[in-house]
Each structure stands twice: as structure tokens, then as C-alpha cells.
C-alpha positions as CSV (number, residue, x, y, z in Angstrom):
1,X,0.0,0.0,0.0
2,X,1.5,3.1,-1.3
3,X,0.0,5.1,1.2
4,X,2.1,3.4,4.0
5,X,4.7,5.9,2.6
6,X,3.0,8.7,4.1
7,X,3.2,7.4,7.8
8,X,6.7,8.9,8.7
9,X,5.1,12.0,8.2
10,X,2.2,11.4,9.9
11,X,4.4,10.5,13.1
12,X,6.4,13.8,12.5
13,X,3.0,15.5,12.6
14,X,2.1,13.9,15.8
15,X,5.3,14.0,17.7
16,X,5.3,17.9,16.8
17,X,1.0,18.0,18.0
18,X,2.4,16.6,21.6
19,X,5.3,19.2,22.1
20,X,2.5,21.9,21.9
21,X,0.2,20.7,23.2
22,X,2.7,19.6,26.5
23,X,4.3,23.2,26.7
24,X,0.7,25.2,26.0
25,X,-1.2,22.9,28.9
26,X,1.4,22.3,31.4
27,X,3.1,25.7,31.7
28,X,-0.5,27.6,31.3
29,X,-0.8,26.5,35.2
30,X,2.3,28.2,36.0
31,X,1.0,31.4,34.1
32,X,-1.7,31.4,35.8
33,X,0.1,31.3,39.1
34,X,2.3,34.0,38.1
35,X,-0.2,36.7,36.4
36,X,-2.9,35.6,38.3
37,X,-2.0,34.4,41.9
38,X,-3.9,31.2,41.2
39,X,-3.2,28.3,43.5
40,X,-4.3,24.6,43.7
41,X,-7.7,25.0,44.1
42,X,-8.3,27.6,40.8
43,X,-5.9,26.2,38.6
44,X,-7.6,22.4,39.3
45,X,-11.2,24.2,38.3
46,X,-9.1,25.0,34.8
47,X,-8.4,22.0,34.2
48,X,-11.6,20.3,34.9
49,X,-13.6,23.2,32.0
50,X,-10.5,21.5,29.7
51,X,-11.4,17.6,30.5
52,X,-15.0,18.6,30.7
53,X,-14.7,20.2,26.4
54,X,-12.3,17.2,25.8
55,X,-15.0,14.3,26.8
56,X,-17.6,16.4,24.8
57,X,-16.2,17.1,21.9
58,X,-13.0,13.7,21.6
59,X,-16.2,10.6,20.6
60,X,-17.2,13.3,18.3
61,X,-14.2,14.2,17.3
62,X,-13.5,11.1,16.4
63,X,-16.7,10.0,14.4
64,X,-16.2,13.2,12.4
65,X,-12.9,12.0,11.3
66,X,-14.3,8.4,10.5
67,X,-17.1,9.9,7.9
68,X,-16.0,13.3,6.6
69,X,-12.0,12.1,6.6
70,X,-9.2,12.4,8.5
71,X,-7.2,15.2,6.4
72,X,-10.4,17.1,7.1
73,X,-10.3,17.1,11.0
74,X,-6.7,17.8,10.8
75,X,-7.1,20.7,8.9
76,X,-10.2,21.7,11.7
77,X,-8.4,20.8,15.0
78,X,-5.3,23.0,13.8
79,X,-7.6,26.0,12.4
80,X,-9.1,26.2,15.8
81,X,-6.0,25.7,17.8
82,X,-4.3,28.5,15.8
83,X,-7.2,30.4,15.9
84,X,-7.7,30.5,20.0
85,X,-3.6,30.4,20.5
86,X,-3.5,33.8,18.5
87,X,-6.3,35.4,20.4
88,X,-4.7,34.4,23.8
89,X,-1.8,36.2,22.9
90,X,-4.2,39.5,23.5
91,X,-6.3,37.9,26.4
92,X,-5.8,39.8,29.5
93,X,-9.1,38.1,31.9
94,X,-9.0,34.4,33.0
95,X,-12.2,34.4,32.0
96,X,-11.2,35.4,28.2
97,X,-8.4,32.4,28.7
98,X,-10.8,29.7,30.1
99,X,-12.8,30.0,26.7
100,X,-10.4,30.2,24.6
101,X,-8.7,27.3,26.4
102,X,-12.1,25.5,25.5
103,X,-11.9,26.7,21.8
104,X,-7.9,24.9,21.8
105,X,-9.1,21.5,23.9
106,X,-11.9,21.3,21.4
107,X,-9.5,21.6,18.1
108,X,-6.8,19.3,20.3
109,X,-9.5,16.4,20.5
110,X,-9.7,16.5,16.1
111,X,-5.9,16.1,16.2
112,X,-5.3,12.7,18.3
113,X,-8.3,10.1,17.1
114,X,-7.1,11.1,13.3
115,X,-3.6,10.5,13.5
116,X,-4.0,7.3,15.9
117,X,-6.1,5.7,12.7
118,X,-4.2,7.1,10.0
119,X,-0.8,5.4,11.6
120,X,-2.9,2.2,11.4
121,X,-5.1,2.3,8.8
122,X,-4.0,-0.6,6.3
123,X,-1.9,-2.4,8.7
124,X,-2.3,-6.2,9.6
125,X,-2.8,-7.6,13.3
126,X,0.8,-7.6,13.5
127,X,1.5,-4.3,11.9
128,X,-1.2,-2.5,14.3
129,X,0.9,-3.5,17.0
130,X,3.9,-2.3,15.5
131,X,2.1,1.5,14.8
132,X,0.7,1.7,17.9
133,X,4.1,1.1,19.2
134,X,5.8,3.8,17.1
135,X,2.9,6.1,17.5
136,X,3.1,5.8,21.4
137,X,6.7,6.4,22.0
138,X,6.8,9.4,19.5
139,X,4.1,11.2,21.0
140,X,5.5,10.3,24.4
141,X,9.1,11.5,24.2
142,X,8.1,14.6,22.6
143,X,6.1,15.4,25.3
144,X,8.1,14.5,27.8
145,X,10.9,16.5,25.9
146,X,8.6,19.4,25.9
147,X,8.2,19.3,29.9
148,X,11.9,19.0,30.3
149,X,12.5,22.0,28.4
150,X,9.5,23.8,29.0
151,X,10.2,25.3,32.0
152,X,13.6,26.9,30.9
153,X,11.4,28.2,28.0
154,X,8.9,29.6,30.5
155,X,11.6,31.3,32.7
156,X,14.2,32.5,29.6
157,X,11.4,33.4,26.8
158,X,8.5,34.8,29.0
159,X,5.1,33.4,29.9
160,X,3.7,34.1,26.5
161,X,5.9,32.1,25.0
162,X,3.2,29.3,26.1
163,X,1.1,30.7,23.1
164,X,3.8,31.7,20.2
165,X,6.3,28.9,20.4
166,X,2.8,26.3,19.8
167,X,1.5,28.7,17.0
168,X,4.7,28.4,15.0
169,X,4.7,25.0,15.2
170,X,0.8,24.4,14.2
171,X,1.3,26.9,11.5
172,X,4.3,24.4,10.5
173,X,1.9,21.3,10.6
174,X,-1.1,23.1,8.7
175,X,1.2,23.4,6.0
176,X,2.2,19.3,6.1
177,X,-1.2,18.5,6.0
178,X,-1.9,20.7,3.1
179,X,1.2,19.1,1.6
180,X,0.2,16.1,2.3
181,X,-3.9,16.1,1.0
182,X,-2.3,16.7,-2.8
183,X,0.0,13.7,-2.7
184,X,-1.1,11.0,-4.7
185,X,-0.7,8.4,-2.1
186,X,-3.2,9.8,-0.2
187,X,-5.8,9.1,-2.3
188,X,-7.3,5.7,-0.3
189,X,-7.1,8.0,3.2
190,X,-8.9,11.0,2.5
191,X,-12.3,9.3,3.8
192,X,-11.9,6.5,6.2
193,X,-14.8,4.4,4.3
194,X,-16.2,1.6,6.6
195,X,-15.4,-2.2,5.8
196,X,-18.1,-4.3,4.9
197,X,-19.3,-6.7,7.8
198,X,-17.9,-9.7,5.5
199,X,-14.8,-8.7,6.2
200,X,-14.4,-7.8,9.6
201,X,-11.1,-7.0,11.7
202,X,-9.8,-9.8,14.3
203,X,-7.8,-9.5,17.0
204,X,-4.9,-11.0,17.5
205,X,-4.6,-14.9,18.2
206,X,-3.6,-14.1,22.3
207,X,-7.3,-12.9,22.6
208,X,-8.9,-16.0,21.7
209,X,-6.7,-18.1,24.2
210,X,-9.0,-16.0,27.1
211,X,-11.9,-17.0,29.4
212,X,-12.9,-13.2,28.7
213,X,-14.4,-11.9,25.1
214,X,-11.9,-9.4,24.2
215,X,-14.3,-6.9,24.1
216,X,-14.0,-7.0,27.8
217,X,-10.4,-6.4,27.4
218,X,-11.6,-2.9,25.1
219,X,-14.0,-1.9,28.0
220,X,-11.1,-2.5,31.3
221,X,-9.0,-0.5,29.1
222,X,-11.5,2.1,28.5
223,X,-12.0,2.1,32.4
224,X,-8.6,2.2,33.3
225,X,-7.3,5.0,31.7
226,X,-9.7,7.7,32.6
227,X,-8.2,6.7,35.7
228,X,-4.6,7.6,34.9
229,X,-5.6,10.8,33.6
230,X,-7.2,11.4,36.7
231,X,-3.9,11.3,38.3
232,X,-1.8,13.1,35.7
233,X,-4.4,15.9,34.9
234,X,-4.1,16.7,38.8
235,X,-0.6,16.6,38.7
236,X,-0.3,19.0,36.1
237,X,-2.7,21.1,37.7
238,X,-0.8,21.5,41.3
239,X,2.8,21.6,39.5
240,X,3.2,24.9,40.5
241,X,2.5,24.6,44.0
242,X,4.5,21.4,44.6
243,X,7.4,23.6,42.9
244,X,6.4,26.3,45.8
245,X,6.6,23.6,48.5
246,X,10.3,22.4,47.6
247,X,11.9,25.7,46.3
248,X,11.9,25.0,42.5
249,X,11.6,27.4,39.9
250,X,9.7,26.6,36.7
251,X,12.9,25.6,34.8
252,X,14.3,23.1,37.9
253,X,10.4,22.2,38.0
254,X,10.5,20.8,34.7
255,X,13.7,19.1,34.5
256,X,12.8,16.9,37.8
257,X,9.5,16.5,37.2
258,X,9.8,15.1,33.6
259,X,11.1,11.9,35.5
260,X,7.8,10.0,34.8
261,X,7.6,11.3,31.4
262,X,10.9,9.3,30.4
263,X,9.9,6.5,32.8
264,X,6.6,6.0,30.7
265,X,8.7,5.9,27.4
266,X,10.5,3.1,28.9
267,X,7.2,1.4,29.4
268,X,5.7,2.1,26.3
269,X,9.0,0.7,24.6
270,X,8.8,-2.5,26.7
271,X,4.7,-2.9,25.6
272,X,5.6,-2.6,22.0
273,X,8.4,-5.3,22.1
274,X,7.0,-7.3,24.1
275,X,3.4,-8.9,23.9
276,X,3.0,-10.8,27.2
277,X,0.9,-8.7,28.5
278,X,-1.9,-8.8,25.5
279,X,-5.0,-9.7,26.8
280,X,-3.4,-10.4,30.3
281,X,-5.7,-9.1,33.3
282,X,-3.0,-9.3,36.0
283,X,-0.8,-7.0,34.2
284,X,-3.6,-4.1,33.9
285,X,-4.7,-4.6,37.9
286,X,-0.5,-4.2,38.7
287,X,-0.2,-1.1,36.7
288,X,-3.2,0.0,38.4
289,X,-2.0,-0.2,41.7
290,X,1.2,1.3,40.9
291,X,-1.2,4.1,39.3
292,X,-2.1,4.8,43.2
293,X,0.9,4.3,44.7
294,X,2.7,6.7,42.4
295,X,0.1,9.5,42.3
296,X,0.3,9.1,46.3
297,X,4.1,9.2,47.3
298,X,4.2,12.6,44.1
299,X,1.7,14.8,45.9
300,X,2.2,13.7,49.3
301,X,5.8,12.7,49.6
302,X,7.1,15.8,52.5
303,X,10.5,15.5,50.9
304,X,12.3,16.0,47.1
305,X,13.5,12.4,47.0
306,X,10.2,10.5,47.8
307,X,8.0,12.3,44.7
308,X,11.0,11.7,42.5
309,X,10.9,8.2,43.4
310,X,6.9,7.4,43.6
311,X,7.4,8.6,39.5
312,X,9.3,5.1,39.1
313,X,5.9,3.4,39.6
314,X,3.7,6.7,38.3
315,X,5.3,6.5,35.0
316,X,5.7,2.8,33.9
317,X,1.6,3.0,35.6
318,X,0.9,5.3,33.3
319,X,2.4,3.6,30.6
320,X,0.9,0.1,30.6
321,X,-2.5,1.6,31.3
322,X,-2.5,4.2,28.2
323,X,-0.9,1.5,26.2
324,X,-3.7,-1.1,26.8
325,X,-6.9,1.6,26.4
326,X,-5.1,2.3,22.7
327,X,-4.1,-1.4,21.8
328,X,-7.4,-2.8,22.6
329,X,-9.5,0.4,20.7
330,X,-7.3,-0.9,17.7
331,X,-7.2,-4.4,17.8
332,X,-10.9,-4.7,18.6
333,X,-12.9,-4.1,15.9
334,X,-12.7,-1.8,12.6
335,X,-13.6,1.6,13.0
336,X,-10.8,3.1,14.3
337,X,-11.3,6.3,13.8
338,X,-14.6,5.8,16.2
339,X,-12.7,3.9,18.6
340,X,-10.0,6.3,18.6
341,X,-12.1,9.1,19.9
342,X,-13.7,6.9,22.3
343,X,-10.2,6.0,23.9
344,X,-9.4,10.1,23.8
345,X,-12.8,10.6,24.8
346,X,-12.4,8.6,28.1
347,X,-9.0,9.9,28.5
348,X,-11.1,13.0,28.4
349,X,-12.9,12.0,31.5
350,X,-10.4,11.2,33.4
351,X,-8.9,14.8,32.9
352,X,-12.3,16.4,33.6
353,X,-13.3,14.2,37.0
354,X,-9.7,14.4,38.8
355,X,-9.3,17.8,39.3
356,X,-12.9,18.2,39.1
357,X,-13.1,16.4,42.5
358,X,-9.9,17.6,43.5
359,X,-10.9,21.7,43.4
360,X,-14.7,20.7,45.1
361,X,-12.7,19.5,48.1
362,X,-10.4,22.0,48.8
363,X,-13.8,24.3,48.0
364,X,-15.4,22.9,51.0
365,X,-12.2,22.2,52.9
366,X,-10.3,25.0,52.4
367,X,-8.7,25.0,55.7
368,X,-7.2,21.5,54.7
369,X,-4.5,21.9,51.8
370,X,-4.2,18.4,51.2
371,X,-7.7,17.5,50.9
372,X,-7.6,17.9,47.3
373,X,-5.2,14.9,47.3
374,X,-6.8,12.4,49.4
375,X,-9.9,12.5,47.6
376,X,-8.3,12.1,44.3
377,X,-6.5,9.4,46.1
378,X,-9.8,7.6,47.3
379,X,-11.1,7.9,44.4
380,X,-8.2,6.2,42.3
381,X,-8.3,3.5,45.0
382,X,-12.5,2.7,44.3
383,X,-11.3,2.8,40.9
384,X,-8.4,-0.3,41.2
385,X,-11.3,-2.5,43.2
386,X,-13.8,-1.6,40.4
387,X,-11.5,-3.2,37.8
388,X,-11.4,-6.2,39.9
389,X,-15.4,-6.1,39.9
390,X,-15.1,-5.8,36.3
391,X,-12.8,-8.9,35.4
392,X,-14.8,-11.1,37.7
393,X,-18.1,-9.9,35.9
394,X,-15.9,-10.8,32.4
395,X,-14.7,-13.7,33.8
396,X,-18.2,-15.2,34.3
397,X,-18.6,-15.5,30.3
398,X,-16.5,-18.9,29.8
399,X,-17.0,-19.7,26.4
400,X,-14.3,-18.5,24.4
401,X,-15.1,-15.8,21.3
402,X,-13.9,-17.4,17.9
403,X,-13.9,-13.8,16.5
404,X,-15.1,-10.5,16.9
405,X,-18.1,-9.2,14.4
406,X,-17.5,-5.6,12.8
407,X,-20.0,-3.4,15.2
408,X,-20.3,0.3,13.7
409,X,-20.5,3.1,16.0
410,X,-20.7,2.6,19.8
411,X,-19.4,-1.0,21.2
412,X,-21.6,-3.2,22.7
């Protein structure tokens, strides 16, 4: 398939979305510190009004890219983002940022379900795994480049440089994806047309081997990792203020708290060369503990060392758990460009609920600075024993699924 010649750039054009979209998100906290005096509680209720616009508009997002084409929702989710970038630049009010924050999570959420099909669109069982692979360790270590860096960028180019350094490089991908639309190759992608039924995807052989339909496998993913972005949406958020509590200034911020970034590379690297853990519940319930334990010893560790070690198990967490919600939404099924923006949609979720719960409790405990923390903790902790009510409900279904019928819009 010619058009397979096209996929380095589409990973170019994804490893430049996450730098962005990393430097814009995680240093707008700190801006909002500085030019605003906003501490945990505000800058939480941010980030919950950017999960809340991501779980709205990622599913639909992602079913716009499956019938109108992906080139198409490029093109959108960059207009918009350049748009409400530019206009930031001349925002002075947070509530003039908060919308136009809604206008760039909106445009973000056409980005990610579009170039997770187009990078496996084509591809056999084998080759899906391989994408998926390449796709998750270029998006990861350009944002975890972007965090390392970011905060020199913040200190040595100005707060503003959150908006200009992202619109150069958007301006930079519109132009890729206008290149891109007129070559020849990318003929067969510019609508994701829907397989007949006949000749419906299968997952991979490990899936039929289980006492669980893999569909089960799709939906524990999809539960898991609105869970991480639980944790790292709230650990974004209160950045800032963990920098406050051991002396660090946004560029000594970034460089020690990118640990888990590169810690997550690691574990996507490890998922993609090794398939042991496909379709392997004990793995998932693991990560998902170290998901707790992590998030736990980074906002509540009194001392440097202890949050820079609780990102050992935060970051290969993270990992595992992202890695299985976008295996199983590609290996299940054939609508990937629907199942993409499901998997960002629930990502979405996580981002919204987190610091959503996060900012009520310090909103009705303000007296308490931590109380923020130990509910998102609690709730992390009902989330690890409702995945083991969910594999014991999967579990109940013995008989073994031969393969997996093409379903078209939401899963069953």
C-alpha cells in the first residue's frame, strides 16, 4: 500500500502536536500562578472546564474523522487551535483564557483520534501492534521533551511564550497537511470508508486463548485510563504549587519532574516489544496499583526524594495503562477512527473528573491543603477495586469468542 509511505510524516505530525500541546497545557498552570495568583484549588477548576470540552467534543471528534476524513479534522483541530492560540496572545481576563482554552481543547481532541487511525489504517494484526508502538513512543518522548524543556522556556522566553512557540509549530503542521492532502498516495485516506461486515477485523490470536471476550479487554481498558488521567491531569494542575513547597523554579520544575515522562517511554518501549501482557488481566490490575501508589508518594511525599521516586511506579503505571486503552480500541474491531475518539474521549474523562473532585474538596475544605489529594486518592483507590469487579463480571462469560463481528458506532 503506497499510502504506507506517508506514515513517517504522519508520526512527524504527531510528535510535533504533543510538544504543543505539553508546553501550552502544562506551563499555562504556571502562568496562571504567576499573572494571576492562582493556587491549587483555581488552577484544578481550569483543568476540569478542559477535561469537561475534551469528553464532549473527543467521541465526536472522532466519528467526524471516521465519515468526513481524516485530512479534514486535521485541517479543523489546527484551524481552531491557531485560531484560539492567537487570540490568547491578546487575552488579558482568566475568564477570556478559560474559553479560549475550551476553543484549543476542542480543536486538540480532532488532532489525536485522526492520526491514531491514519498510523494504522492498512496495517495487519501484526503491523497494528507495531504502529501503535511507534505512534506511542513518539508522542510520548516529545512530550516529555517538551516538559523538560519547557520550563527553561517559560523562565528565559516569558510566559507568552506558552502561546507563540505552539503557534509556529501548528502553523508548521497546517502546512504538512496541506502538503500532504495533494499527494497522490493519499488518495485511499482521505475518507476512512467503513469495511463491509464480511470482512471484519480480528484481533490477535492471544485474545482467543482467554476466558474473557476481548471486548471486555476494550472496556477495562477504557475504564482504566480515565483513571490515569485522573492522576496526571491533577498533577499537572498542582505543579506549580509542589514547585512552591520544595523551592523549585519553573525551569528546575521541569527538568525533575519530567522523570515520569521518560519513565513511561520506557514502558511504552517494553509494551511494544514485548506482547505478554496482551490480553493479560493481572498486568492491567499491577499497573493499576502502581497508578495509586505513584500518584500518592508525588503529591504527598514531604520530601524531594520521595516524589522523585513514587514517579518510578507513576510513569511505567501510566504507561501500561494508556498502552492497553489504545491497543485494545485498535485491535478490537474496525472503526478506528470511532474507537480512537472513544479511547481520547475517556481519557477525556479522566482529565475532567480528577481535578474536578480535586478543586470541590479544597472548595469545601479549604482549611485542609491536602484535601484535594486524598480524595483524588480515594477515588483512584474505588477505581483499582472496580476493575477487579469488572474482570470477575468478564470472567463469568466462559465460552471463548472465535472472533469478533465488525459493530459500527458505539461498542456493545
Amino acid at each position: 500500500m503506497q499510502a504506507r509511505r506517508l506514515k513517517p510524516w504522519f508520526f512527524a505530525i504527531e510528535g510535533l502536536n504533543s510538544f504543543a500541546v505539553v508546553y501550552f497545557l502544562n506551563y499555562l498552570f504556571f502562568l496562571l500562578r504567576d499573572e494571576h495568583g492562582f493556587g491549587n484549588r483555581e488552577n484544578l477548576a481550569v483543568c476540569a472546564v478542559h477535561g469537561l470540552c475534551y469528553v464532549l467534543a473527543s467521541w465526536q471528534a472522532g466519528r467526524f474523522a471516521q465519515r468526513l476524513g481524516y485530512f479534514t479534522a486535521l485541517n479543523t483541530g489546527l484551524v481552531l487551535m491557531l485560531v484560539s492560540l492567537g487570540l490568547g496572545l491578546m487575552a488579558g481576563s482568566v475568564a477570556a483564557i478559560v474559553a479560549l482554552l475550551a476553543v484549543w481543547t476542542t480543536g486538540m481532541c480532532f488532532m489525536w483520534p485522526s492520526l491514531e487511525a491514519l498510523v494504522t489504517e492498512g496495517e495487519s494484526d501484526r503491523g497494528v501492534a507495531r504502529m501503535v508502538g511507534v505512534y506511542s513512543l513518539t508522542w510520548s518522548a516529545a512530550a516529555a521533551l517538551a516538559n523538560f524543556t519547557g520550563g527553561a522556556m517559560f523562565d528565559h522566553l516569558g510566559p507568552h511564550s506558552i502561546y507563540w512557540i505552539p503557534i509556529g509549530i501548528h502553523g508548521v503542521q497546517l502546512l504538512m497537511v496541506f502538503w500532504l492532502r495533494t499527494r497522490p498516495e493519499s488518495s485511499v485516506l482521505i475518507h476512512a470508508h467503513k469495511p463491509a461486515p464480511a470482512a471484519g477485523h480480528q484481533p490477535e490470536a492471544a485474545a482467543l486463548r482467554q476466558p474473557i471476550k476481548p471486548k471486555a479487554f476494550l472496556w477495562m481498558g477504557w475504564y482504566s485510563n480515565p483513571f490515569a488521567y485522573v492522576a496526571v491531569s491533577t498533577i499537572a494542575a498542582v505543579i506549580p504549587r509542589l514547585a512552591d513547597r520544595f523551592g523549585l523554579s519553573a525551569t528546575q520544575s521541569g527538568l525533575l519532574f519530567s522523570l515520569w515522562m521518560f519513565v513511561r517511554i520506557g514502558a511504552f518501549a517494553s509494551c511494544w516489544h514485548w506482547n505478554g501482557w496482551h490480553y493479560r488481566f493481572g498486568w492491567l490490575l499491577a499497573a493499576f496499583a502502581g497508578l495509586v501508589i505513584g500518584f500518592m508518594g508525588m503529591v504527598l511525599a514531604p520530601q524531594l526524594w520521595m516524589a522523585l521516586a513514587a514517579q518510578l511506579f507513576f510513569g511505567a503505571a501510566i504507561g501500561l495503562i494508556y498502552y492497553s486503552s489504545l491497543f485494545y480500541s485498535m485491535d478490537v474491531g474496525d472503526t478506528r477512527g470511532e474507537h480512537g475518539g472513544l479511547h481520547e474521549a475517556a481519557l477525556g474523562l479522566g482529565v475532567f473528573v480528577g481535578p474536578a473532585i480535586g478543586a470541590a474538596a479544597l472548595q469545601i475544605a479549604p482549611g485542609l491543603p491536602n484535601a484535594g489529594m486524598w480524595t483524588v486518592s480515594g477515588l483512584l483507590a474505588a477505581g483499582f477495586a472496580g476493575l477487579g469487579w469488572l474482570r470477575w463480571k468478564g470472567g463469568k462469560r466462559r465460552a471463548l469468542t472465535p472472533a469478533i463481528p465488525h459493530t459500527g458506532g458505539m461498542p456493545e
